[in-house]
C-alpha positions in Angstrom: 111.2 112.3 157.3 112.1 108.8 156.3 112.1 106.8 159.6 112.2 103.1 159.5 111.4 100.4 162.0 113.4 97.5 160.6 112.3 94.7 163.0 111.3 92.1 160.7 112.2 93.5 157.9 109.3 96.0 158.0 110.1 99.1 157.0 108.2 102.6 157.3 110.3 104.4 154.9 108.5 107.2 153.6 108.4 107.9 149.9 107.5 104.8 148.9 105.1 104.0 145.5 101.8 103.3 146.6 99.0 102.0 144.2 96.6 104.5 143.0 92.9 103.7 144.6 91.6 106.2 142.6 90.6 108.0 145.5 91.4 111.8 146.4 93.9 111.5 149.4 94.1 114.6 151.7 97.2 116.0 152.9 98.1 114.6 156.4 98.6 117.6 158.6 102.4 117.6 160.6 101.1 116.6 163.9 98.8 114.1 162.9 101.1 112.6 160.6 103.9 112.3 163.8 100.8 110.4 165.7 100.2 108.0 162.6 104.3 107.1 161.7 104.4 106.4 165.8 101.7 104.1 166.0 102.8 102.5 162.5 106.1 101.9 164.1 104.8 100.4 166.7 102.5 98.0 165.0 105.7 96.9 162.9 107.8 96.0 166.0 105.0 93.3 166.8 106.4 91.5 163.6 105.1 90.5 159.7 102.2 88.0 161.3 100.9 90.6 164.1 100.8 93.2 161.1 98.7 91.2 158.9 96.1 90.9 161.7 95.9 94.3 162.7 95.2 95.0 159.0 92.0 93.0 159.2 91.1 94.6 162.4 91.6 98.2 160.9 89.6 97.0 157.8 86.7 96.0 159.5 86.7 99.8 161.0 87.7 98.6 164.3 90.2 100.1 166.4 93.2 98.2 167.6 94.7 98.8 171.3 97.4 101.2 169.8 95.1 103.4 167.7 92.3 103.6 170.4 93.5 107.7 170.8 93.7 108.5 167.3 90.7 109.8 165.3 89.1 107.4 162.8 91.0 109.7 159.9 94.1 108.4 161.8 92.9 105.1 161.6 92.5 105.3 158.0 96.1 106.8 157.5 97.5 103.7 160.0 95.7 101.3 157.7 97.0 102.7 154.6 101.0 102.5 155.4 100.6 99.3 156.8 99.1 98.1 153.4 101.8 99.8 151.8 104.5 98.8 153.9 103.0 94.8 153.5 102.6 95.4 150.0 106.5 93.5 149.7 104.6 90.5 150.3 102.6 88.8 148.4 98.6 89.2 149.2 98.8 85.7 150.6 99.5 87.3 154.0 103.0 85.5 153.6 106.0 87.2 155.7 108.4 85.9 153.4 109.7 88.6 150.1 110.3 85.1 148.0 
C-alpha cells in the first residue's frame, strides 16, 4: 500500500526491514491491517516525543485512547510499526536521525 504520514518526519512506509525477533509473525488479514495503518497514522501525527510514549504504554499491554476499539492482536500489530517506524532513532528515545 505504501502510505506515509510525514509529520515529523515519521513515516509509515510499508516495506520497510524490520529486525527479526525470532518470532513466527502471522499474516495481518486486509481489514485488520486498514484498522492498524489508520491508527499508526494517527499516532505519528501527535509527533516523535508523543510516539515514544505511546510505545511504553503499548508495551506495558495497555491500550492507548486511539487503539481502545482494536483487538489486543491489533494492539500488538500498532506496537510493532511504531517500533519499526522509531527504529531511525536511536534507542535513546531521541527524535533527532543524527
Amino acid at each position: 500500500m505504501g502510505n506515509k504520514a510525514s509529520h515529523h518526519g515519521l513515516s509509515t512506509r510499508q516495506g520497510s526491514k524490520q529486525p527479526d525477533s525470532g518470532r513466527v509473525r502471522m499474516p495481518i488479514a486486509p481489514a485488520m491491517k486498514s484498522r492498524v495503518e489508520h491508527c499508526v497514522e494517527r499516532l505519528c501525527l501527535k509527533g516523535c516525543k508523543a510516539v515514544w510514549e505511546d510505545i511504553a504504554v503499548l508495551e506495558t499491554g495497555e491500550a492507548l485512547p486511539e487503539t481502545r476499539q482494536l483487538s489486543a492482536e491489533e494492539n500488538r500489530a500498532v506496537l510493532r510499526e511504531l517500533k519499526t517506524i522509531m527504529s531511525v532513532y536511536d534507542k535513546s528515545g531521541s527524535c533527532s536521525t543524527d
